[in-house]
BAVO-137545 format. One record per atom (N, C-alpha, C, O, CB): residue in three letters; atom name; x, y, z. Coordinates in nm, 2 decimals. Glycine has a CB too. Example, Ala and Ser with C-alpha at 12.3 -4.5 7.8 and 13.67 -1.06 7.14 Angstrom:
2
   type   atom        x        y        z
    ALA      N     1.32    -0.57     0.78
    ALA     CA     1.23    -0.45     0.78
    ALA      C     1.32    -0.33     0.78
    ALA      O     1.42    -0.33     0.85
    ALA     CB     1.13    -0.45     0.90
    SER      N     1.28    -0.22     0.71
    SER     CA     1.37    -0.11     0.71
    SER      C     1.29     0.00     0.79
    SER      O     1.34     0.11     0.80
    SER     CB     1.41    -0.06     0.57
This chain:
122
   type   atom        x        y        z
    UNK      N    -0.34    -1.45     2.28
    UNK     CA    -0.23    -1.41     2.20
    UNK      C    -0.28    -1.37     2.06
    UNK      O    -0.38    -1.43     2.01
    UNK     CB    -0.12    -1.51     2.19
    UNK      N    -0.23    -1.28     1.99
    UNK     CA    -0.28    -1.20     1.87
    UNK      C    -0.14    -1.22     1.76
    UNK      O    -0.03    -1.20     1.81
    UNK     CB    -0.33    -1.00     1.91
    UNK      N    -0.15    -1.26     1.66
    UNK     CA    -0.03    -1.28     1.56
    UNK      C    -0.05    -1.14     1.49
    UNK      O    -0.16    -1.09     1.48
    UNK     CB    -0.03    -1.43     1.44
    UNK      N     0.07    -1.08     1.42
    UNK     CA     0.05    -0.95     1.33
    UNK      C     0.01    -1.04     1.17
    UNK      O     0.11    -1.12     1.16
    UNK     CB     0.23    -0.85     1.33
    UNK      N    -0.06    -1.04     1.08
    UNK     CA    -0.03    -1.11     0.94
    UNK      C    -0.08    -1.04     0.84
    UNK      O    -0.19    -1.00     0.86
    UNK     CB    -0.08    -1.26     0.92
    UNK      N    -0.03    -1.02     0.74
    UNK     CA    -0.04    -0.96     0.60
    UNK      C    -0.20    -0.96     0.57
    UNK      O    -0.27    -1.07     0.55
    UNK     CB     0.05    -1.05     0.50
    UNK      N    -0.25    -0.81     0.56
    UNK     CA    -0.37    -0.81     0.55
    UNK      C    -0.35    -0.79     0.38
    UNK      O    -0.35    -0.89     0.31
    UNK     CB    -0.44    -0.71     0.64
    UNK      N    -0.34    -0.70     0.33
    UNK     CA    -0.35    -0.66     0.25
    UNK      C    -0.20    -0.64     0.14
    UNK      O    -0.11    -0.58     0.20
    UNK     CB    -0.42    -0.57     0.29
    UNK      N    -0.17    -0.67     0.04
    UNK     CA    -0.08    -0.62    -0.05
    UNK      C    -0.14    -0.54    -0.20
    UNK      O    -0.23    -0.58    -0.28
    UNK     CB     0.01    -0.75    -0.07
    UNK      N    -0.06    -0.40    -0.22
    UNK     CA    -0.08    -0.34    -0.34
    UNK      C     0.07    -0.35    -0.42
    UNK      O     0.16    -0.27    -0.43
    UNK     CB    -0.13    -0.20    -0.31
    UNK      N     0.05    -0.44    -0.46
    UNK     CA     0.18    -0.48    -0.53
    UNK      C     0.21    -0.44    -0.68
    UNK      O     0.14    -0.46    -0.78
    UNK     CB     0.18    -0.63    -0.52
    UNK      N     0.35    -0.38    -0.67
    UNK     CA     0.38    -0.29    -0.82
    UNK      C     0.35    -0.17    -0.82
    UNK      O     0.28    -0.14    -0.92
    UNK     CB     0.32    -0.33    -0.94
    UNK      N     0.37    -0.09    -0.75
    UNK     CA     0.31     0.03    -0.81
    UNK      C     0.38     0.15    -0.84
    UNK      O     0.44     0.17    -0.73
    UNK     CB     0.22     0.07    -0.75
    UNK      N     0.42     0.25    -0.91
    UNK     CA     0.48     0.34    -0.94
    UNK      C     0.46     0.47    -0.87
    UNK      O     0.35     0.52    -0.88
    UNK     CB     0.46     0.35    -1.06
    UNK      N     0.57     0.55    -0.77
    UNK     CA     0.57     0.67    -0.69
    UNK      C     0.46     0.75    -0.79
    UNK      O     0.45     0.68    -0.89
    UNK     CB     0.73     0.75    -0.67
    UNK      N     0.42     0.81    -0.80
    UNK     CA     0.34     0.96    -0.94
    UNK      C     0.35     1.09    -0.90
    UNK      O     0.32     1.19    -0.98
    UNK     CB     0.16     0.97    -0.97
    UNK      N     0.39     1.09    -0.77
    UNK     CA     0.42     1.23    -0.66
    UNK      C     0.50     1.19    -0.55
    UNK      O     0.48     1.09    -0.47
    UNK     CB     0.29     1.30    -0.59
    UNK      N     0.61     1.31    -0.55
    UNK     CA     0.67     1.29    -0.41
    UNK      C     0.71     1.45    -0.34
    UNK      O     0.80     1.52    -0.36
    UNK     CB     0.83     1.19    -0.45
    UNK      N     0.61     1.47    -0.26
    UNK     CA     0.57     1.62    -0.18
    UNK      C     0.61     1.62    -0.09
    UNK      O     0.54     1.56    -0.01
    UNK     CB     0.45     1.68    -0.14
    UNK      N     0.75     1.68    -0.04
    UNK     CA     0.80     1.68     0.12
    UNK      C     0.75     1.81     0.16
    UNK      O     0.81     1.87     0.25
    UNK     CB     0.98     1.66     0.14
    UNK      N     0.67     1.86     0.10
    UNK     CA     0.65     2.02     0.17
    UNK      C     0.50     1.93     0.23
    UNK      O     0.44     2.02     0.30
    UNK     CB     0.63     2.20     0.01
    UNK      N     0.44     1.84     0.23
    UNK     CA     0.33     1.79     0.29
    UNK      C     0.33     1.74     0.44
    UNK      O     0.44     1.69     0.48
    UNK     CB     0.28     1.70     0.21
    UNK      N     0.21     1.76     0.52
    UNK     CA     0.23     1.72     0.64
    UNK      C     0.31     1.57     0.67
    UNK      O     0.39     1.54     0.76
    UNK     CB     0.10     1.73     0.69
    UNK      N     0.25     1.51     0.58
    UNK     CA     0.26     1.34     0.60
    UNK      C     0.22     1.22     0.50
    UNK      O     0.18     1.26     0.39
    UNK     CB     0.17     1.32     0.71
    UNK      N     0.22     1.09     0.53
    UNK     CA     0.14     1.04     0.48
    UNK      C     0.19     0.96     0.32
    UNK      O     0.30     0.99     0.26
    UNK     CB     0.04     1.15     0.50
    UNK      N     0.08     0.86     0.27
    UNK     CA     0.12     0.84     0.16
    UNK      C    -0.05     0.84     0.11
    UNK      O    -0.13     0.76     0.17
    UNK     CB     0.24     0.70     0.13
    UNK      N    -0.11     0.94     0.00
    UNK     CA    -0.18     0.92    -0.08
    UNK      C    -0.21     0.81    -0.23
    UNK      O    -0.15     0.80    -0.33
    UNK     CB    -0.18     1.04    -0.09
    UNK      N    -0.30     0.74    -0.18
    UNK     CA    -0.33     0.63    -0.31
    UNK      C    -0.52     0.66    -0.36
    UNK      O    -0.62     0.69    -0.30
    UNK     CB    -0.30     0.40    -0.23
    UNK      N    -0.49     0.65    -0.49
    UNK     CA    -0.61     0.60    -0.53
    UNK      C    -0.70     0.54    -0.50
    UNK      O    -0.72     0.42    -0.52
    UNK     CB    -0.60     0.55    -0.58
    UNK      N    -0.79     0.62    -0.45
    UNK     CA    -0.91     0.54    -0.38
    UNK      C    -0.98     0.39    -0.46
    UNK      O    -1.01     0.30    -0.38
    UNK     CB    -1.05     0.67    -0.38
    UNK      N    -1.00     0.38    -0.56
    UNK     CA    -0.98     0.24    -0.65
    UNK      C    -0.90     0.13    -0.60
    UNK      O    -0.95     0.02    -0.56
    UNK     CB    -0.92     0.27    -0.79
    UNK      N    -0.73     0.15    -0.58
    UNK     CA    -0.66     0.08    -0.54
    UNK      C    -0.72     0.05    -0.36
    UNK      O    -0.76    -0.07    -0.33
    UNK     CB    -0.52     0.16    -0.57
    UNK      N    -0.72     0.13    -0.29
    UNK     CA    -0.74     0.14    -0.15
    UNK      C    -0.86     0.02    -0.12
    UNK      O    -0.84    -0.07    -0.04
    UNK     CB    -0.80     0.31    -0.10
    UNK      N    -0.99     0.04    -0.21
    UNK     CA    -1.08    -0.04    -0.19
    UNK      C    -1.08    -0.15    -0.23
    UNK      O    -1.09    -0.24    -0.16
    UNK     CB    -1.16     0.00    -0.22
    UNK      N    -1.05    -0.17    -0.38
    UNK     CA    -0.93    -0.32    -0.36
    UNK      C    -0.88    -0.42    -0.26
    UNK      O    -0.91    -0.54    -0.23
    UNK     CB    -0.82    -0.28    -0.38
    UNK      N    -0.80    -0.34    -0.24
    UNK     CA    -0.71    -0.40    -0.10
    UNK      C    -0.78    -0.43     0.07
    UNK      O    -0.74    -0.49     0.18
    UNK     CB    -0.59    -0.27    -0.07
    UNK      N    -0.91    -0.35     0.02
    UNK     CA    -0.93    -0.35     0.16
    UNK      C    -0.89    -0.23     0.28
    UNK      O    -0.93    -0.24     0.39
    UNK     CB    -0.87    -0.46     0.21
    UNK      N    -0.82    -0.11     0.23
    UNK     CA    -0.74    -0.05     0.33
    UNK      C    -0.80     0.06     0.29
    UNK      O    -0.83     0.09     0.17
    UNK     CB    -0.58    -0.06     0.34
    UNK      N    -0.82     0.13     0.42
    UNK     CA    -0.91     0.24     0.46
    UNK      C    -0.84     0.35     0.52
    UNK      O    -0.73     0.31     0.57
    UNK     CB    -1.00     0.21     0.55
    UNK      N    -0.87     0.48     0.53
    UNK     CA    -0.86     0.59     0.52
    UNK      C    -0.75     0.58     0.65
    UNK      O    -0.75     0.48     0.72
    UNK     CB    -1.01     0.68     0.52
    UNK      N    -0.67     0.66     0.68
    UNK     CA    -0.59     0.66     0.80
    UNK      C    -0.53     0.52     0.85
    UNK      O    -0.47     0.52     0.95
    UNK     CB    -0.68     0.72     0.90
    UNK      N    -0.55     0.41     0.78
    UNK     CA    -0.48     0.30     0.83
    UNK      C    -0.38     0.30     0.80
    UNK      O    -0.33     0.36     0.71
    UNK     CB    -0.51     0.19     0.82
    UNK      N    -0.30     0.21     0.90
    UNK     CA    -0.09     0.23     0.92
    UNK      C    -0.04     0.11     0.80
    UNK      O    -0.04    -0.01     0.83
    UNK     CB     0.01     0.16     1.15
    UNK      N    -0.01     0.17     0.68
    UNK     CA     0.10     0.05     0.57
    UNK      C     0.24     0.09     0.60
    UNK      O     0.29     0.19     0.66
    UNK     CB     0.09     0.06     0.38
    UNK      N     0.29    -0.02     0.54
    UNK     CA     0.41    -0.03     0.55
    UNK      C     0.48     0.01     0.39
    UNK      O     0.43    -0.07     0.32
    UNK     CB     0.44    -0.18     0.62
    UNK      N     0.56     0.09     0.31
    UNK     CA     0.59     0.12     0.21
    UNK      C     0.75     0.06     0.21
    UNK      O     0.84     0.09     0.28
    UNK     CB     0.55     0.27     0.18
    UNK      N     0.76    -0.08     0.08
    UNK     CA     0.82    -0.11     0.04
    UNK      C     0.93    -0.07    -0.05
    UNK      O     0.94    -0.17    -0.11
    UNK     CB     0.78    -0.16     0.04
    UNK      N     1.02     0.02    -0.09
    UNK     CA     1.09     0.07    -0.20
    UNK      C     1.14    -0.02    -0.26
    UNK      O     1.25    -0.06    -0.20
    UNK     CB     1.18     0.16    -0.18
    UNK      N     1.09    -0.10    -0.40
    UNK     CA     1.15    -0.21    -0.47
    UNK      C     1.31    -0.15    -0.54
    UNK      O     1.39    -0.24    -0.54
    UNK     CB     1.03    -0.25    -0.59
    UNK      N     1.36    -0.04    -0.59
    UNK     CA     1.45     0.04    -0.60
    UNK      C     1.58     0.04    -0.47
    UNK      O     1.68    -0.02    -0.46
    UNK     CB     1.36     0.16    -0.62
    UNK      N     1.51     0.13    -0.39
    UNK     CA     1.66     0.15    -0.30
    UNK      C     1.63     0.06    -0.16
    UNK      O     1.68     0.11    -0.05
    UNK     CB     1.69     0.36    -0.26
    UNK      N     1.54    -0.07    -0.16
    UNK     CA     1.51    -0.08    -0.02
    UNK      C     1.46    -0.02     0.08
    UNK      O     1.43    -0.08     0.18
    UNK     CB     1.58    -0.08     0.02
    UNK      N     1.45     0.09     0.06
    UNK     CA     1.36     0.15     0.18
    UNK      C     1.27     0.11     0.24
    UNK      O     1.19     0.09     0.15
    UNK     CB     1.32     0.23     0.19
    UNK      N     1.21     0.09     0.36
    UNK     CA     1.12     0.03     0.42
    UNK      C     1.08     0.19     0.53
    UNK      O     1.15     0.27     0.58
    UNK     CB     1.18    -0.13     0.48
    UNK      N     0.94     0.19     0.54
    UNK     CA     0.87     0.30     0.59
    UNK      C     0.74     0.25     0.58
    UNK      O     0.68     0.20     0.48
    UNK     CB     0.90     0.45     0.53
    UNK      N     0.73     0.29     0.71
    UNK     CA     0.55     0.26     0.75
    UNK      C     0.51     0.45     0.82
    UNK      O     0.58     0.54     0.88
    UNK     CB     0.52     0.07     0.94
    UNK      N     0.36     0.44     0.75
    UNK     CA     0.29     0.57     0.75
    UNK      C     0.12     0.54     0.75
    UNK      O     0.07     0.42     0.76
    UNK     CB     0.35     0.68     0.60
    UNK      N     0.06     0.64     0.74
    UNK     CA    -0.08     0.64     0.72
    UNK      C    -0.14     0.70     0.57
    UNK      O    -0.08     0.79     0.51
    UNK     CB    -0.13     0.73     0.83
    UNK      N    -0.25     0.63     0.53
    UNK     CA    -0.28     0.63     0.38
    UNK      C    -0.38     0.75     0.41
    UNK      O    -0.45     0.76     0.51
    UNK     CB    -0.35     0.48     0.31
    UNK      N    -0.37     0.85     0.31
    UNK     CA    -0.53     0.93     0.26
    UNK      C    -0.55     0.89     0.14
    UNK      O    -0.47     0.88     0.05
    UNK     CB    -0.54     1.10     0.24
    UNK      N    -0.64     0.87     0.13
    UNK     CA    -0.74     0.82    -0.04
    UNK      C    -0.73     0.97    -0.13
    UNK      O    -0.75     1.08    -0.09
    UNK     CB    -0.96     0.78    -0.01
    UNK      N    -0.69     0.92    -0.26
    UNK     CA    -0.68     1.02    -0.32
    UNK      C    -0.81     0.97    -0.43
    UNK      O    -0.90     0.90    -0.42
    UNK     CB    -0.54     1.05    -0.37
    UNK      N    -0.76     1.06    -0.56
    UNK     CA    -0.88     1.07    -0.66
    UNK      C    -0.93     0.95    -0.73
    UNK      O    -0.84     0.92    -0.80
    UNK     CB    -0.85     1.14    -0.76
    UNK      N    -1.01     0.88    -0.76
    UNK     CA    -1.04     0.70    -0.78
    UNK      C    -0.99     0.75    -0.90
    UNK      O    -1.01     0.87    -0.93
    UNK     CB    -1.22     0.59    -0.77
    UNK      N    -0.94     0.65    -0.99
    UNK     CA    -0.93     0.63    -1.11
    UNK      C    -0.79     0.70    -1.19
    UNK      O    -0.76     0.69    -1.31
    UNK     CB    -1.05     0.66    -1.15
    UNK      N    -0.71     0.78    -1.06
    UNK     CA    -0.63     0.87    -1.12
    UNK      C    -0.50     0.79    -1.11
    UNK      O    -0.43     0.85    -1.19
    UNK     CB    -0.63     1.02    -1.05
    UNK      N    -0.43     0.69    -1.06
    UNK     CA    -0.32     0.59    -1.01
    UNK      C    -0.27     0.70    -0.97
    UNK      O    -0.17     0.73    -1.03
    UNK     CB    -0.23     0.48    -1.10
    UNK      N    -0.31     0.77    -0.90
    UNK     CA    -0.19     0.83    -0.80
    UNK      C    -0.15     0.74    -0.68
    UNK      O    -0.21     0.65    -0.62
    UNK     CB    -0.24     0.97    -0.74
    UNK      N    -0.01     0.79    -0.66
    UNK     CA     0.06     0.74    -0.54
    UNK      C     0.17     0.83    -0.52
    UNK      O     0.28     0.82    -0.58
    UNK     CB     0.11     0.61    -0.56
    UNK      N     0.13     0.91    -0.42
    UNK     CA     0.18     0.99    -0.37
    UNK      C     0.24     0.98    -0.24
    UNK      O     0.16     0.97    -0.14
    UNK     CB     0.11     1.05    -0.39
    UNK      N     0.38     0.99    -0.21
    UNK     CA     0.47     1.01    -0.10
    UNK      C     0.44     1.08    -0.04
    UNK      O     0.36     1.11    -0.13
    UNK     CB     0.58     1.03    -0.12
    UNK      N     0.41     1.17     0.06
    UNK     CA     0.42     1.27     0.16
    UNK      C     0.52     1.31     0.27
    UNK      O     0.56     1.23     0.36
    UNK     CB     0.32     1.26     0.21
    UNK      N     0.55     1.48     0.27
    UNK     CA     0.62     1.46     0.37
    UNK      C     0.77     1.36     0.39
    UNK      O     0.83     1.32     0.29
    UNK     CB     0.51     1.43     0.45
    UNK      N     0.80     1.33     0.49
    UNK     CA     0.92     1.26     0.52
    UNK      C     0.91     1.14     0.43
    UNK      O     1.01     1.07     0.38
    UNK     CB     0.94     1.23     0.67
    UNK      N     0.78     1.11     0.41
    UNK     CA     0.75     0.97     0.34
    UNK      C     0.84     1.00     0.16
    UNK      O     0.91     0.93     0.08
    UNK     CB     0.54     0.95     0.34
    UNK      N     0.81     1.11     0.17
    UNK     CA     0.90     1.14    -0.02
    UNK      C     1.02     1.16     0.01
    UNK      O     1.06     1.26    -0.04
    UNK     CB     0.86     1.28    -0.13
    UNK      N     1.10     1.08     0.08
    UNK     CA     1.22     1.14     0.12
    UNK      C     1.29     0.94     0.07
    UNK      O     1.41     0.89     0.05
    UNK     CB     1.22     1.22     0.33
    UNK      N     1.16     0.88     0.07
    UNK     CA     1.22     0.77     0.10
    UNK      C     1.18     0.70    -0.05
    UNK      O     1.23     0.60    -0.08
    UNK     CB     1.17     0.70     0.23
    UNK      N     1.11     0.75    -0.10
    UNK     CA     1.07     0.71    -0.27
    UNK      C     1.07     0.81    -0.38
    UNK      O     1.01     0.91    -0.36
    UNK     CB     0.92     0.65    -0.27
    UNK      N     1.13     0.78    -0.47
    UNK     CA     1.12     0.92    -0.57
    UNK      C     1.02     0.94    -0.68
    UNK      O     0.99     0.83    -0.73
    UNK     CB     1.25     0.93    -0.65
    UNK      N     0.99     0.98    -0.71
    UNK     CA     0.91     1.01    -0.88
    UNK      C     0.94     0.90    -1.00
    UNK      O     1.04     0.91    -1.07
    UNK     CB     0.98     1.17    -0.95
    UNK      N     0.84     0.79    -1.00
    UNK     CA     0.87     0.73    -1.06
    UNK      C     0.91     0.54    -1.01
    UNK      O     0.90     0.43    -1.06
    UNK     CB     0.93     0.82    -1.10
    UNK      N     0.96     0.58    -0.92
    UNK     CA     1.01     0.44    -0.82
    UNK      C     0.90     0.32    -0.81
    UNK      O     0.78     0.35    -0.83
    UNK     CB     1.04     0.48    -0.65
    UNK      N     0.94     0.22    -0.79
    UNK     CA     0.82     0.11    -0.78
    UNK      C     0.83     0.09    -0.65
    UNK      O     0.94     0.05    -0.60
    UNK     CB     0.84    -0.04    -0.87
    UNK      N     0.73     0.12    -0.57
    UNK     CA     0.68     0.04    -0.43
    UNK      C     0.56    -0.04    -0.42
    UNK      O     0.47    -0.04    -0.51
    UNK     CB     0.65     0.13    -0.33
    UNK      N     0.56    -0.13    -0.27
    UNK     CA     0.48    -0.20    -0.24
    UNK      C     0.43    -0.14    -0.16
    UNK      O     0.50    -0.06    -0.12
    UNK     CB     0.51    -0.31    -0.21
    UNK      N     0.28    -0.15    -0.09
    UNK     CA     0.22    -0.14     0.02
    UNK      C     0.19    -0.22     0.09
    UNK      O     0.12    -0.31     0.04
    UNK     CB     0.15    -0.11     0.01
    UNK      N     0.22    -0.24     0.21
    UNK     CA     0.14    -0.35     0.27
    UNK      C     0.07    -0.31     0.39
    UNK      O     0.12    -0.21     0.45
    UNK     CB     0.23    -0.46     0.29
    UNK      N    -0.07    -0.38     0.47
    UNK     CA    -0.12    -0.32     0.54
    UNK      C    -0.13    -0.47     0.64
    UNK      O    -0.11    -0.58     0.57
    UNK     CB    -0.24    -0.24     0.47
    UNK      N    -0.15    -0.49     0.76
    UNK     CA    -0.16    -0.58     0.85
    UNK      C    -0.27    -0.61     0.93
    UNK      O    -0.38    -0.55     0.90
    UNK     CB    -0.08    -0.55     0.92
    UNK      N    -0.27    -0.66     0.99
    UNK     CA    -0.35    -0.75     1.09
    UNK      C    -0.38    -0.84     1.16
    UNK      O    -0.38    -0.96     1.13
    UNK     CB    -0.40    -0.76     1.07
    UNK      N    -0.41    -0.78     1.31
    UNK     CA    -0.45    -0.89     1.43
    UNK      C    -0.49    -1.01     1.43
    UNK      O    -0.61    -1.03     1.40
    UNK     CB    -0.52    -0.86     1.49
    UNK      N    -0.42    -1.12     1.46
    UNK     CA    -0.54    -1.19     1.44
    UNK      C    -0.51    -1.30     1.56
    UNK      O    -0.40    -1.30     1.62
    UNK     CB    -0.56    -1.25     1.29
    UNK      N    -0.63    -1.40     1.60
    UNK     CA    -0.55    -1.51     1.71
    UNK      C    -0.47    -1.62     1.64
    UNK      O    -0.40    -1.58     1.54
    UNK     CB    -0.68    -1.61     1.80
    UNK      N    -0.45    -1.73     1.66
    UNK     CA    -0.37    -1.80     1.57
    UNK      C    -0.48    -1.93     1.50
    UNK      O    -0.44    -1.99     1.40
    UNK     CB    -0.23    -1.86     1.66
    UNK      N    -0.60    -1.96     1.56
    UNK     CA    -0.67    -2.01     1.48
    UNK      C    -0.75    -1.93     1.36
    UNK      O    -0.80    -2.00     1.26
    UNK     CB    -0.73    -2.07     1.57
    UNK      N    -0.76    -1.83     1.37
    UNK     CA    -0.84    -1.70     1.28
    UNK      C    -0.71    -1.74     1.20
    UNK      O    -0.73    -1.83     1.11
    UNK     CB    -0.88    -1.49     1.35
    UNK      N    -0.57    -1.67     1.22
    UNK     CA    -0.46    -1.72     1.14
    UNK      C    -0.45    -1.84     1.02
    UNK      O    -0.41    -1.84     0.91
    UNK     CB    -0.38    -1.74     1.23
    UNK      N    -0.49    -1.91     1.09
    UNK     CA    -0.48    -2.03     1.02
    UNK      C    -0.55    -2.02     0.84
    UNK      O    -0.49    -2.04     0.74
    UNK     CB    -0.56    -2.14     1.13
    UNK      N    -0.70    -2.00     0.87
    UNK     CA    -0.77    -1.97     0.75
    UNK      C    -0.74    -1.85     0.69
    UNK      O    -0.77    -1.86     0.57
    UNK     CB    -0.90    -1.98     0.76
    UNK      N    -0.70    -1.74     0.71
    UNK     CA    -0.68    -1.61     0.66
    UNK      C    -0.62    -1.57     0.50
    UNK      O    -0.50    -1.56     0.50
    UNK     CB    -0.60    -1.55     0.77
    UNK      N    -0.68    -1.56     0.40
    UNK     CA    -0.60    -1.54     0.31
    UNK      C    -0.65    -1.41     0.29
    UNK      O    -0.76    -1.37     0.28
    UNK     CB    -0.60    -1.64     0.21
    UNK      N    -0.46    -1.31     0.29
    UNK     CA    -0.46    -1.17     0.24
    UNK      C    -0.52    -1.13     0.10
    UNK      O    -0.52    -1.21     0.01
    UNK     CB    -0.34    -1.13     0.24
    UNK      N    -0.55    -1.02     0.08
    UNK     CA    -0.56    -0.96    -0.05
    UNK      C    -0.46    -0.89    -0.14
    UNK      O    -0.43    -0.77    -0.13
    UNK     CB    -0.64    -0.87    -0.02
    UNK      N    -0.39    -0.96    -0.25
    UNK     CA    -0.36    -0.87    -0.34
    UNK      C    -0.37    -0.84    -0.43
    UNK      O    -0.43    -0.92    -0.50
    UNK     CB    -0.30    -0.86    -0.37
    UNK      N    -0.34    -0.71    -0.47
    UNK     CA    -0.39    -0.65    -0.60
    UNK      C    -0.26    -0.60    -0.67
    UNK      O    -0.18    -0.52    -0.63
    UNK     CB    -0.50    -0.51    -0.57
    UNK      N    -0.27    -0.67    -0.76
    UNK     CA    -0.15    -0.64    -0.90
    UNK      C    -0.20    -0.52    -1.00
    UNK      O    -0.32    -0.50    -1.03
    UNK     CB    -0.13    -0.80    -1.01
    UNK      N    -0.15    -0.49    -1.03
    UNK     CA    -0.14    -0.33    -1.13
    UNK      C    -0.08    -0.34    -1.24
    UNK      O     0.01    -0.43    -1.25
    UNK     CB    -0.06    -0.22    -1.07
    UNK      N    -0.11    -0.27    -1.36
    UNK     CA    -0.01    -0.25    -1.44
    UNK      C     0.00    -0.09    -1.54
    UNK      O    -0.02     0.01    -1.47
    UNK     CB    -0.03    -0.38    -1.52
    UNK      N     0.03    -0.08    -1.62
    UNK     CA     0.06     0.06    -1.68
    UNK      C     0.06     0.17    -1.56
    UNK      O     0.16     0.18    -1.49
    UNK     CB    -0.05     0.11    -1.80
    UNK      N    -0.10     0.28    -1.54
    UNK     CA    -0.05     0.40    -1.48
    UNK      C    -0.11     0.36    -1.34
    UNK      O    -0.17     0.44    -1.28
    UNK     CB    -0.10     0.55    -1.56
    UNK      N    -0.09     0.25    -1.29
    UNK     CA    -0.10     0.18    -1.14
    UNK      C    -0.26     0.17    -1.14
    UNK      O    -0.32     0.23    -1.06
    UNK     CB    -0.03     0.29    -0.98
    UNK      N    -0.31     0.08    -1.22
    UNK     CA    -0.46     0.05    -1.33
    UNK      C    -0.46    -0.10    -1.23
    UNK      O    -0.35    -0.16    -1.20
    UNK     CB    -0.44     0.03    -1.58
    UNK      N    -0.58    -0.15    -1.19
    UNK     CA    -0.58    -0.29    -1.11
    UNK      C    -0.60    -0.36    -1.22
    UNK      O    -0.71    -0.35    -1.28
    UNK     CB    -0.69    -0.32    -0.99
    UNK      N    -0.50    -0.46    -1.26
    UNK     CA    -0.47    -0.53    -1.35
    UNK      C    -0.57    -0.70    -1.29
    UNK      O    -0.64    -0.76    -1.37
    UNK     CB    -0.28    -0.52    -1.36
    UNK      N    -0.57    -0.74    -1.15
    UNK     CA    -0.63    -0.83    -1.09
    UNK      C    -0.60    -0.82    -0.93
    UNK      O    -0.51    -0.78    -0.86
    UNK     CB    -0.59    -0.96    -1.16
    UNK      N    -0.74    -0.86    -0.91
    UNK     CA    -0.73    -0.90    -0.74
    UNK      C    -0.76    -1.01    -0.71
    UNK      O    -0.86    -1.06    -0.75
    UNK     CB    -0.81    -0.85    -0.65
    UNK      N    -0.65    -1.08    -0.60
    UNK     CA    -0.66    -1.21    -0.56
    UNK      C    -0.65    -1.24    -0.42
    UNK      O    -0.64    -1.15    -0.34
    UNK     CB    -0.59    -1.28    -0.62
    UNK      N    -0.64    -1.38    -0.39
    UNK     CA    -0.63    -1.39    -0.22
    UNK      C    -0.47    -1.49    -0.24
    UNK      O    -0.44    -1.54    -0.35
    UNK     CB    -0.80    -1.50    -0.12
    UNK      N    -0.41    -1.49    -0.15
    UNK     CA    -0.30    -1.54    -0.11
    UNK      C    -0.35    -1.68    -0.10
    UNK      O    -0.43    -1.69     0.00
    UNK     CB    -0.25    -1.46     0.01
    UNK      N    -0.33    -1.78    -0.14
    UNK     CA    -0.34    -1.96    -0.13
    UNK      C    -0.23    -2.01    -0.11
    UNK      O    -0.21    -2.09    -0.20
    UNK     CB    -0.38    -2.05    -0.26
    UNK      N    -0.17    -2.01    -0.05
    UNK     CA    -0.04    -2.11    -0.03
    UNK      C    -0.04    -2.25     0.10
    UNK      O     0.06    -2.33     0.11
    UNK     CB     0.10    -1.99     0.02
């Protein structure tokens, strides 16, 4: 048996683009991405701290250092210019791997700048 559990969180971060003329997708900051641990084409889940929305999609890395966060496609339909979302990314695991597993988050601040990275202790 495999549990789903919180791999990664990019917590706080501000829409900076929202392109429904795009195929798909939500573009982040390659800085942020590596951070977190989350790689090119992997499936997050996008939190809208604003209107609730909840939408899971696939990440492309955008420019390091630029805080972009960019909506794509149907995905900008669900966050606007400017909005605060979360990312979150997941993972398999058995339930003893579970047990020790602490996720990664990365907190932000001004233009979605990694303010600190930590592991989840609770």
């Amino acid at each position: 048996m495999k549990l789903t559990i919180l791999k990664a969180k990019i917590h706080t971060v501000k829409v900076t683009e929202a392109n429904v003329a795009y195929n798909g997708s939500i573009t982040i900051d390659a800085d942020l991405l590596d951070a977190a641990g989350i790689k090119k084409y992997e499936q997050v889940y996008i939190n809208n701290a604003v209107n609730g929305s909840r939408i899971m999609t696939y990440v492309l890395p955008g420019k390091r250092g630029s805080g972009e966060v960019c909506m794509n496609g149907g995905a900008a339909l669900h966050a606007k210019l400017g909005e605060t979302v979360h990312i979150l990314s997941f993972i398999q695991l058995s339930p003893e791997e579970a047990e020790t597993y602490q996720p990664t988050l990365v907190f932000t601040e001004g233009e979605n700048k990694i303010k600190s990275v930590e592991k989840y202790d609770y």
